[in-house]
VEXGUPA-230333 format. One record per residue (C-alpha): x, y, z; residue number from 1; residue in three letters. Coordinates in nm, 2 decimals. Example, Ala and Ser with C-alpha at 12.3 -4.5 7.8 and 13.67 -1.06 7.14 Angstrom:
// VEXGUPA-230333
        X        Y        Z   seq   type
     1.23    -0.45     0.78     1    ALA
     1.37    -0.11     0.71     2    SER
//
This chain:
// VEXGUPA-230333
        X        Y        Z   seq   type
     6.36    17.56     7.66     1    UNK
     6.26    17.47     7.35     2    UNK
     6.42    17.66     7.03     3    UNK
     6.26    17.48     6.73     4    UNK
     5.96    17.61     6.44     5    UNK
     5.73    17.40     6.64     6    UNK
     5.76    17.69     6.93     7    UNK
     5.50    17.94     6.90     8    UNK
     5.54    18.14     7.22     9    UNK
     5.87    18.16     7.40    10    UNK
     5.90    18.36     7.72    11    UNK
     6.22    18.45     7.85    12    UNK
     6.29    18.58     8.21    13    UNK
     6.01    18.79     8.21    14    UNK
     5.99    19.05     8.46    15    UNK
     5.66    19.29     8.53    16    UNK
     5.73    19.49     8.84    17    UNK
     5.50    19.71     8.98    18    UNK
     5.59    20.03     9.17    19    UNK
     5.47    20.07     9.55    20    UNK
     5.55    20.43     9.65    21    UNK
     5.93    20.57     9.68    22    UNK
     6.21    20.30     9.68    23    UNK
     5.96    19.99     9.66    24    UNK
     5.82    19.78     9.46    25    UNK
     5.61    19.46     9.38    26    UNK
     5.78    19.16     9.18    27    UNK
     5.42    19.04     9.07    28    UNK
     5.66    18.81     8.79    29    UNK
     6.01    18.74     8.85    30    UNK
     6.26    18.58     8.58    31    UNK
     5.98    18.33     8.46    32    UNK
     6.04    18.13     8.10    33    UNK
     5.85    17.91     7.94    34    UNK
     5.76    17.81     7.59    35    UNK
     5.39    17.72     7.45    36    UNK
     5.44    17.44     7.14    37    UNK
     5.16    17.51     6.84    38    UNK
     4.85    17.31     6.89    39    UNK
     4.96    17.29     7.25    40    UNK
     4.77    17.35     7.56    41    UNK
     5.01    17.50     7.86    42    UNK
     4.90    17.48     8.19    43    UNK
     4.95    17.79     8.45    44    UNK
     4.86    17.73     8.82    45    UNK
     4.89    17.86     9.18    46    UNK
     4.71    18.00     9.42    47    UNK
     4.58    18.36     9.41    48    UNK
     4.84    18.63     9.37    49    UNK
     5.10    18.40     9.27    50    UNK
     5.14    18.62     8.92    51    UNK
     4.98    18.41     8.65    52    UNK
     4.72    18.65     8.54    53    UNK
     4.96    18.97     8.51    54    UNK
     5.21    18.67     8.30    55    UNK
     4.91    18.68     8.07    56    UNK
     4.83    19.07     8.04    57    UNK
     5.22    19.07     7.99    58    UNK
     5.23    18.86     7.73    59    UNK
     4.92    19.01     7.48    60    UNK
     5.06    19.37     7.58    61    UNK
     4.83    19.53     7.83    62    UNK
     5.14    19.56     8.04    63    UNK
     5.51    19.71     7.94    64    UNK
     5.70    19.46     8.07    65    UNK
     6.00    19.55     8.29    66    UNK
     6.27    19.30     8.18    67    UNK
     6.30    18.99     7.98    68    UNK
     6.15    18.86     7.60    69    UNK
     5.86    18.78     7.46    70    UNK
     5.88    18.58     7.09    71    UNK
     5.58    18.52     6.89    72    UNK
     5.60    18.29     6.56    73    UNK
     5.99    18.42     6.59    74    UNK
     5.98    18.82     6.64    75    UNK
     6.02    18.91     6.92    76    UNK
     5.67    19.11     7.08    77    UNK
     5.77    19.23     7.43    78    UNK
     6.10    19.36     7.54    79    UNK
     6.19    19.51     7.88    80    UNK
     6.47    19.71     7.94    81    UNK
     6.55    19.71     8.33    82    UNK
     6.82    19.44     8.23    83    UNK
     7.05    19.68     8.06    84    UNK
     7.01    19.89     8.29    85    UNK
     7.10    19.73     8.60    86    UNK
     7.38    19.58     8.38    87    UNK
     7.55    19.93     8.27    88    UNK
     7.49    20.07     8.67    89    UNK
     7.67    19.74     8.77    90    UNK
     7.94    19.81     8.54    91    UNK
     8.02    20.15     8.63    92    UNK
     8.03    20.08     8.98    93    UNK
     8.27    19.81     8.88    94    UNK
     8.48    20.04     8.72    95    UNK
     8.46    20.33     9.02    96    UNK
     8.55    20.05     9.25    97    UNK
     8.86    19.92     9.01    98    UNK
     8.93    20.26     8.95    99    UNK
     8.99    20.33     9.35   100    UNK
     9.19    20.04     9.38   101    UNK
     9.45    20.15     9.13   102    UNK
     9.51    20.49     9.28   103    UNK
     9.55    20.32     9.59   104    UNK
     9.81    20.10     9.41   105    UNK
     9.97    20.39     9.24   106    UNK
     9.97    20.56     9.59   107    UNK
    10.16    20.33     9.77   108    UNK
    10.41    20.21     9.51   109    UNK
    10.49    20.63     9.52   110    UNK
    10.53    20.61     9.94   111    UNK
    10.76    20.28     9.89   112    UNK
    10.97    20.49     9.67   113    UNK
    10.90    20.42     9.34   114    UNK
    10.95    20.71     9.07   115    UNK
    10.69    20.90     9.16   116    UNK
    10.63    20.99     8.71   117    UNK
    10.70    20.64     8.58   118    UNK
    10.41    20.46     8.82   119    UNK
    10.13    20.77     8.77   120    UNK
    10.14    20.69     8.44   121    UNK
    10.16    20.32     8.44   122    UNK
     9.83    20.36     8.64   123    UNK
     9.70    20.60     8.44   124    UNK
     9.73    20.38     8.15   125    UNK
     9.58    20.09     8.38   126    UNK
     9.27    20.34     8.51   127    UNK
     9.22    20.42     8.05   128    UNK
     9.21    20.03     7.98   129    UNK
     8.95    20.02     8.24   130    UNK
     8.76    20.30     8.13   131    UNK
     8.80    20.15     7.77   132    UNK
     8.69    19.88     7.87   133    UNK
     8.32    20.01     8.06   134    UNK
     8.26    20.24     7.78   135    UNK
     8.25    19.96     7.55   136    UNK
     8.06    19.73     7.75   137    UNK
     7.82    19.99     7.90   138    UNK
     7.77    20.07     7.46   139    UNK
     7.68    19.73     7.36   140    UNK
     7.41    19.69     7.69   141    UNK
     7.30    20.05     7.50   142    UNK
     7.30    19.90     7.18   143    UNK
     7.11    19.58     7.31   144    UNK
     6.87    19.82     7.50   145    UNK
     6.75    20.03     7.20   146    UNK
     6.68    19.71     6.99   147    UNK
     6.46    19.61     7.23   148    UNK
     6.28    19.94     7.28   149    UNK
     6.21    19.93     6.85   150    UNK
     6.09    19.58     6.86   151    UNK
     5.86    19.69     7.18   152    UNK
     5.68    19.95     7.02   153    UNK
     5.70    19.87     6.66   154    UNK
     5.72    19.52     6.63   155    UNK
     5.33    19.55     6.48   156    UNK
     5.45    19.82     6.25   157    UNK
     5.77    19.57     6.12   158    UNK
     5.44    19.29     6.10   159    UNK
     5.25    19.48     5.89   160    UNK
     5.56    19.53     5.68   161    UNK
     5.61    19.22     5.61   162    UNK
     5.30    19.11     5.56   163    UNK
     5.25    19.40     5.32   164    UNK
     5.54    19.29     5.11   165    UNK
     5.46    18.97     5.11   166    UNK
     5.11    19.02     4.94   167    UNK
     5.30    19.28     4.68   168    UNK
     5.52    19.01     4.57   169    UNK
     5.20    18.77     4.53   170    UNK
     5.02    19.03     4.33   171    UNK
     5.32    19.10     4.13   172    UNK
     5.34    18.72     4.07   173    UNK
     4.99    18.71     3.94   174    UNK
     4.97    19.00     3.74   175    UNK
     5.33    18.84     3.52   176    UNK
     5.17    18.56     3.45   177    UNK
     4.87    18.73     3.22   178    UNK
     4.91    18.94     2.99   179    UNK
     4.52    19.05     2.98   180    UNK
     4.44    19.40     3.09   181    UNK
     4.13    19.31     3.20   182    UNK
     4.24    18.99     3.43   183    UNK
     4.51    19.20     3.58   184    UNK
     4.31    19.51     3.70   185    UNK
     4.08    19.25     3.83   186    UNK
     4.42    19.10     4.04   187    UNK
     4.46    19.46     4.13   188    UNK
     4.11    19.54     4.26   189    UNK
     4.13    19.20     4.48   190    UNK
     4.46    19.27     4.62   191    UNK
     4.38    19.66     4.66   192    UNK
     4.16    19.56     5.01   193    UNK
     4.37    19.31     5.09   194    UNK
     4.64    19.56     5.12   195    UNK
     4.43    19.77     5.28   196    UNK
     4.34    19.57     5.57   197    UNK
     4.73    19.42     5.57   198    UNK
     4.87    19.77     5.67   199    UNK
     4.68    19.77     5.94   200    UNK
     4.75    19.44     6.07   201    UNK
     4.92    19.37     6.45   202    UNK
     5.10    19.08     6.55   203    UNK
     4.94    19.09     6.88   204    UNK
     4.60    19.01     6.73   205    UNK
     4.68    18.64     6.66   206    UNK
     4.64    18.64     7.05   207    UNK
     4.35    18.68     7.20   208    UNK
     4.22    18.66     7.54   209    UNK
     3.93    18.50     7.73   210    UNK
     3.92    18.73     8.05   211    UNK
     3.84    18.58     8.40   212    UNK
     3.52    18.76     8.45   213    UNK
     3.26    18.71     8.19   214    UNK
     3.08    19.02     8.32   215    UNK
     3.33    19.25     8.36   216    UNK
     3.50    19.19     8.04   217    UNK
     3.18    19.26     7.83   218    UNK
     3.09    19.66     7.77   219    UNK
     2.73    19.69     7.85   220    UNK
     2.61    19.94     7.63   221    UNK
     2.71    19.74     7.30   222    UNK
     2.51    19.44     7.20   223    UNK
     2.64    19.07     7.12   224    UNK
     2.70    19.15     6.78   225    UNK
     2.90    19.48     6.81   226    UNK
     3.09    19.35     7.08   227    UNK
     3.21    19.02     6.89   228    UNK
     3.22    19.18     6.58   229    UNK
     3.45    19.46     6.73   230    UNK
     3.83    19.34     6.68   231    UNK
     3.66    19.30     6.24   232    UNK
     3.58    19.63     6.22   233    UNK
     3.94    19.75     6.46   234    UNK
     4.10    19.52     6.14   235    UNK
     3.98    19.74     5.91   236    UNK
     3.67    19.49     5.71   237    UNK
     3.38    19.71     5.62   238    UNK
     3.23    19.43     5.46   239    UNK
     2.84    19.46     5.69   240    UNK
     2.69    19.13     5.54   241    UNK
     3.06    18.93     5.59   242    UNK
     3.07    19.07     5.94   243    UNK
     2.72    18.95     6.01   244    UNK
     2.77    18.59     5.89   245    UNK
     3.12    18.54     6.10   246    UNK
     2.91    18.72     6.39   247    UNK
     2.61    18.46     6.34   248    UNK
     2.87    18.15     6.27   249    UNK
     3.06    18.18     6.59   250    UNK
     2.75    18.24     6.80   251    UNK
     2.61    17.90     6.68   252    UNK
     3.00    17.75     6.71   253    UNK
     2.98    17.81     7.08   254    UNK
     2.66    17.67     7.15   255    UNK
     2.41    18.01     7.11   256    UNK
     2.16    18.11     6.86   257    UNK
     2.21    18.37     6.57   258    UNK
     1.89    18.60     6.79   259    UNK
     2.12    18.65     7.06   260    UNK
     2.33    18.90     6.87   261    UNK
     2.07    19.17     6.92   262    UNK
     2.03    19.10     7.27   263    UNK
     2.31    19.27     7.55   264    UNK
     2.53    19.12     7.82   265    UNK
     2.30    19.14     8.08   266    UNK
     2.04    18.94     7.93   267    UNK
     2.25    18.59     8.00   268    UNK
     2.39    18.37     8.25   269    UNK
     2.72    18.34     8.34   270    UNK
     2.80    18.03     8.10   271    UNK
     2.64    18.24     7.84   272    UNK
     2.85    18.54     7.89   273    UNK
     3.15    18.32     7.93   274    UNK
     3.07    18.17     7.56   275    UNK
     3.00    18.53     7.41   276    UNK
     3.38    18.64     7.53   277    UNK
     3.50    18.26     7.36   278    UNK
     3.34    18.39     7.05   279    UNK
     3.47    18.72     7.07   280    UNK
     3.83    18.57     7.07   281    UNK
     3.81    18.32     6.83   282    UNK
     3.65    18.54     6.55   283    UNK
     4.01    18.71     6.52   284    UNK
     4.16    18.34     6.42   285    UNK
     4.40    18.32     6.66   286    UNK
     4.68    18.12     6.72   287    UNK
     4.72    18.14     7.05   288    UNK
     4.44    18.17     7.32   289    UNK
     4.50    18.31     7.67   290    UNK
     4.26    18.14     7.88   291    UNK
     4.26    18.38     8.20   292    UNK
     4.09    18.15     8.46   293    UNK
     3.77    18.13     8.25   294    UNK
     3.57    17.86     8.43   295    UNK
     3.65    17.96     8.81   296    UNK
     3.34    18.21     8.82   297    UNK
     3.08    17.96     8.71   298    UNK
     2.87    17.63     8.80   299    UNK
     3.05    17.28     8.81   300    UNK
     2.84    17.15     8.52   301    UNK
     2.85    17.49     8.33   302    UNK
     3.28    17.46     8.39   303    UNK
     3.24    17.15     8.20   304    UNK
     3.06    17.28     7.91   305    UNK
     3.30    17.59     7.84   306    UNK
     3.60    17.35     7.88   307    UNK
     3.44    17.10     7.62   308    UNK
     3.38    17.39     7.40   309    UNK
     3.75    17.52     7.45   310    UNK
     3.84    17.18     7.37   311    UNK
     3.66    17.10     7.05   312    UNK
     3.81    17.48     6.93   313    UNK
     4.14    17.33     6.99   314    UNK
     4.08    17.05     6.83   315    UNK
     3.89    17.18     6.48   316    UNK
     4.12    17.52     6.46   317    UNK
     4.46    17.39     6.60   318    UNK
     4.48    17.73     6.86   319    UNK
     4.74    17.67     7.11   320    UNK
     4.62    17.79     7.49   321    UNK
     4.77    17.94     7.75   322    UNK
     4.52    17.78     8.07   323    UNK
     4.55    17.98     8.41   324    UNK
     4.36    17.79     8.67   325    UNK
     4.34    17.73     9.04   326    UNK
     4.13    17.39     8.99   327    UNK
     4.39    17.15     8.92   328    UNK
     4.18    16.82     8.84   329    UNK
     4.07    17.06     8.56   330    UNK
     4.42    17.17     8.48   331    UNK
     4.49    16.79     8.47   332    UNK
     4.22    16.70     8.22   333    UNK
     4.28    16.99     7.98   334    UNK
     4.67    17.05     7.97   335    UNK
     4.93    16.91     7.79   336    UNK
     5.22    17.09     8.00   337    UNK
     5.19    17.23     8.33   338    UNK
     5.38    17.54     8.51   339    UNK
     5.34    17.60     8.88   340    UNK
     5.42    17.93     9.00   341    UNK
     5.48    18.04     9.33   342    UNK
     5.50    18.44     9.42   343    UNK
     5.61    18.54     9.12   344    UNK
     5.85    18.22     9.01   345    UNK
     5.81    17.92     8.82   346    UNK
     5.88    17.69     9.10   347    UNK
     5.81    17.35     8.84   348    UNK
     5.77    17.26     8.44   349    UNK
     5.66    16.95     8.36   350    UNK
     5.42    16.77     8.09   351    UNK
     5.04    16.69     8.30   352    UNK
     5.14    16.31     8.36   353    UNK
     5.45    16.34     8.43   354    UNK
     5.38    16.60     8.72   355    UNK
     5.09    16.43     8.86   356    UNK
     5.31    16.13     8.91   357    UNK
     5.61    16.25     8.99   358    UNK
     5.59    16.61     9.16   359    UNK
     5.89    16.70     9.36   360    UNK
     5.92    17.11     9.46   361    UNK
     5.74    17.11     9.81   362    UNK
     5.47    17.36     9.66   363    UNK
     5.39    17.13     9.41   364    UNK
     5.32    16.89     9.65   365    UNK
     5.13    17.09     9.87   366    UNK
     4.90    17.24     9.59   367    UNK
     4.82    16.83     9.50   368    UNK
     4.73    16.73     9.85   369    UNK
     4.48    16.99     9.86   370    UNK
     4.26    16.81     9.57   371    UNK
     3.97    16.70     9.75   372    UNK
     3.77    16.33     9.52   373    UNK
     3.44    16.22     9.58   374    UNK
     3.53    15.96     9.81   375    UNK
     3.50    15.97    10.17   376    UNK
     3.74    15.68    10.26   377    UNK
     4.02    15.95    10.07   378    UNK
     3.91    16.25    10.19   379    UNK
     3.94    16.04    10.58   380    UNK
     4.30    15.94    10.50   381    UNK
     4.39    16.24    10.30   382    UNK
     4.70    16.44    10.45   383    UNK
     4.71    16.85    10.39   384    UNK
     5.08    16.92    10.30   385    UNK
     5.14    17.28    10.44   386    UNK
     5.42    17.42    10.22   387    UNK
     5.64    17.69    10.39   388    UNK
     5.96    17.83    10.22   389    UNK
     6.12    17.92    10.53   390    UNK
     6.16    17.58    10.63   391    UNK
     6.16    17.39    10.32   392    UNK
     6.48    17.59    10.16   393    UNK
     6.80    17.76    10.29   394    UNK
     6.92    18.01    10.00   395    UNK
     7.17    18.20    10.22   396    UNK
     7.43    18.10    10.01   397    UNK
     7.37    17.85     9.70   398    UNK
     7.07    18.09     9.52   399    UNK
     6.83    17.85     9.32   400    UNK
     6.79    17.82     8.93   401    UNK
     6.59    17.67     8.70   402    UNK
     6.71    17.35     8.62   403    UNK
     6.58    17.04     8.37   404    UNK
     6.58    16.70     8.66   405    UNK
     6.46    16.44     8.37   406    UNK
     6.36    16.51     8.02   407    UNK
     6.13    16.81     8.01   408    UNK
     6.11    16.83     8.42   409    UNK
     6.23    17.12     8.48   410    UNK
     6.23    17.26     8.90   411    UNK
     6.34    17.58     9.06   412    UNK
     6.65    17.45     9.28   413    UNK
     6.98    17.45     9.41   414    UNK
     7.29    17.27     9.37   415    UNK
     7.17    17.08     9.73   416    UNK
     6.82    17.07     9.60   417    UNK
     6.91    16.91     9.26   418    UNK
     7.11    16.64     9.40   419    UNK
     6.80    16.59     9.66   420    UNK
     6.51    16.58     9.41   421    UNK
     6.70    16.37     9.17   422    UNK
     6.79    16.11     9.44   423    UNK
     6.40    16.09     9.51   424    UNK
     6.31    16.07     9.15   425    UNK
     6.53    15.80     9.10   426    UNK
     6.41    15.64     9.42   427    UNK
//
């Protein structure tokens, strides 16, 4: 995956588990990674329970993740620890196994005759190096583990931070450069709420999220304004007549009026509601938008409108978007990269084009046959592709990895696999 300063979002092997009662457990996301490019729109689709919403909770935080990383703008936001610790149990059994191996050595070298002193303490020595050995591995899994618990839970602390410090040394700058009194309390008194409002800054708020249900996601009891107007006043900005402009120029950015802000969630449509939660996200300026299904609830010419709006925000603010979708002819139009998962995995990573022409994981093919077009001589000839793992893939022995088939194409395979899909892309 990409490394680079164009990256804005990198996922690595994320892991949110769920537990099911005693000994069980739900892998709702397994190992996924994936990286979301700035100005980019990333495409998330499968069919329902495949994992892409709890990806998205995961990623803004509504959900401690259970392994894996989660980098935003370079720090890293979400950290499981599950890794380390099924590392440090593997290592220890490791050891207990090596462990009864050399006493078994030591045990018959004594019965064939050796001196029975000499060879306990060559393995003694053996069984020390071993433990040695553990301790220090099981200490840097330790050592890994509690950097990721700090950057968990105070990566918006270490933001703040920064972002205080970088506004002192600003202010600092300023205030050299005169040498009136009167200019530089007037630098103090503008940086003084700026400061203010810096300390209690998260990282987490540059993004936001546009929730499936328009209805749901909306508290009743608060009107239009207080509910866009919320994450402003969170921030810490007690300016009233500030608040009331942003409220007024988002509601006319997403295609209401400024006399809806009085009005409460129940008194509009679906499109309408869908639109209020847009605004709600945007008026945080984020960089990244997670885009949780947000046109599935509502009418065909309605879905147009909200993606047309998502669209021209894209466009005129440069927010990236994460886009999780069933419809895929939607998913086609509005995505620059697409990721298919499948129960929990990535199963195929590809830009839109190039998976549209070219898909090769049996799933991926499956969820494209299933596009119905306004044409009845296709829809006569169209073939339903019924994808079923048991039959498509044999995993017994050769377990299957992520791996990049052509520039950017990257498919959940194994060695077999690889040589398979390749042979047909190339064919």
């Amino acid at each position: 995956m990409e490394t680079n300063d164009n990256v804005l979002l990198r996922v690595e092997d994320l892991c949110q588990y769920f537990k099911m009662g005693p000994g069980r457990e739900l892998k709702a996301v397994d190992n996924v990674s994936f990286d979301i490019k700035k100005g980019e729109v990333f495409g998330l689709v499968g069919e329902s329970g495949c994992g892409k919403t709890t990806t998205g909770r995961s990623i803004i935080k509504l959900y401690d993740i259970t392994s894996g990383n989660v980098y935003f703008k370079g720090q890293r936001i979400c950290a499981g620890t599950r890794c380390y610790t099924d590392a440090n149990r593997a290592l220890r059994a490791e050891f207990k196994a090596e462990r009864a191996k050399l006493n078994e050595q030591c045990k018959k070298e004594i019965e064939e005759g050796g001196d029975e002193q000499s060879v306990k303490a060559k393995y003694a020595d053996l069984i020390a190096q071993a433990s040695q050995k553990c301790s220090e591995q099981v200490a840097a899994n330790n050592k890994l583990k509690a950097a990721a618990i700090h950057d968990h839970k105070r990566c918006d602390k270490d933001y703040a931070a920064k972002r205080v410090a970088a506004l002192t040394e600003e202010m600092n700058a300023k205030l050299a450069e005169t040498d009136d009194e009167a200019q530089k309390e007037k630098i103090a008194r503008e940086y003084k709420e700026k400061l203010r409002i810096a300390k209690r800054e998260r990282i987490v708020n540059s993004i936001q999220m546009i929730f499936q249900d328009p209805i749901g996601s909306l508290d009743p009891r608060m009107t239009v304004r207080d509910i866009i107007a919320e994450g402003l006043v969170i921030k810490g900005i007690r300016d009233k007549n500030y608040i009331n402009d942003r409220v007024y120029e988002l509601l006319e950015r997403v295609g209401l009026v400024r006399e809806h802000a009085g009005r409460y969630p129940h008194e509009f449509s679906g499109g309408q509601r869908q639109r209020i939660g847009i605004a709600r996200s945007v008026i945080m300026e984020p960089e990244l938008i997670i885009a949780d299904e947000p046109v599935s609830a509502l009418d065909v010419s309605i879905q147009a409108q909200v993606i047309n709006l998502l669209n021209e925000l894209r466009n005129n603010l440069g927010i990236s978007v994460l886009f999780i979708a069933h419809d895929l002819s939607v998913v086609k139009y509005f995505s620059d990269r697409i990721g298919v998962m499948y129960f929990g995995k990535m199963v195929e990573l590809a830009s839109s084009d190039e998976l549209f022409a070219h898909p090769l994981h049996p799933y991926t093919k499956s969820l494209l046959s299933a596009i119905p077009l306004p044409d009845p001589e296709y829809e006569k000839n169209r073939k339903r592709i019924v994808y079923n793992p048991i039959a498509e893939h044999d995993y017994s022995v050769d377990q299957p990895t992520m791996r990049e088939i052509s520039p950017e194409h990257f498919i959940l395979c194994n060695d077999a696999e690889f040589e398979k899909y390749k042979a047909e892309l190339n064919g």
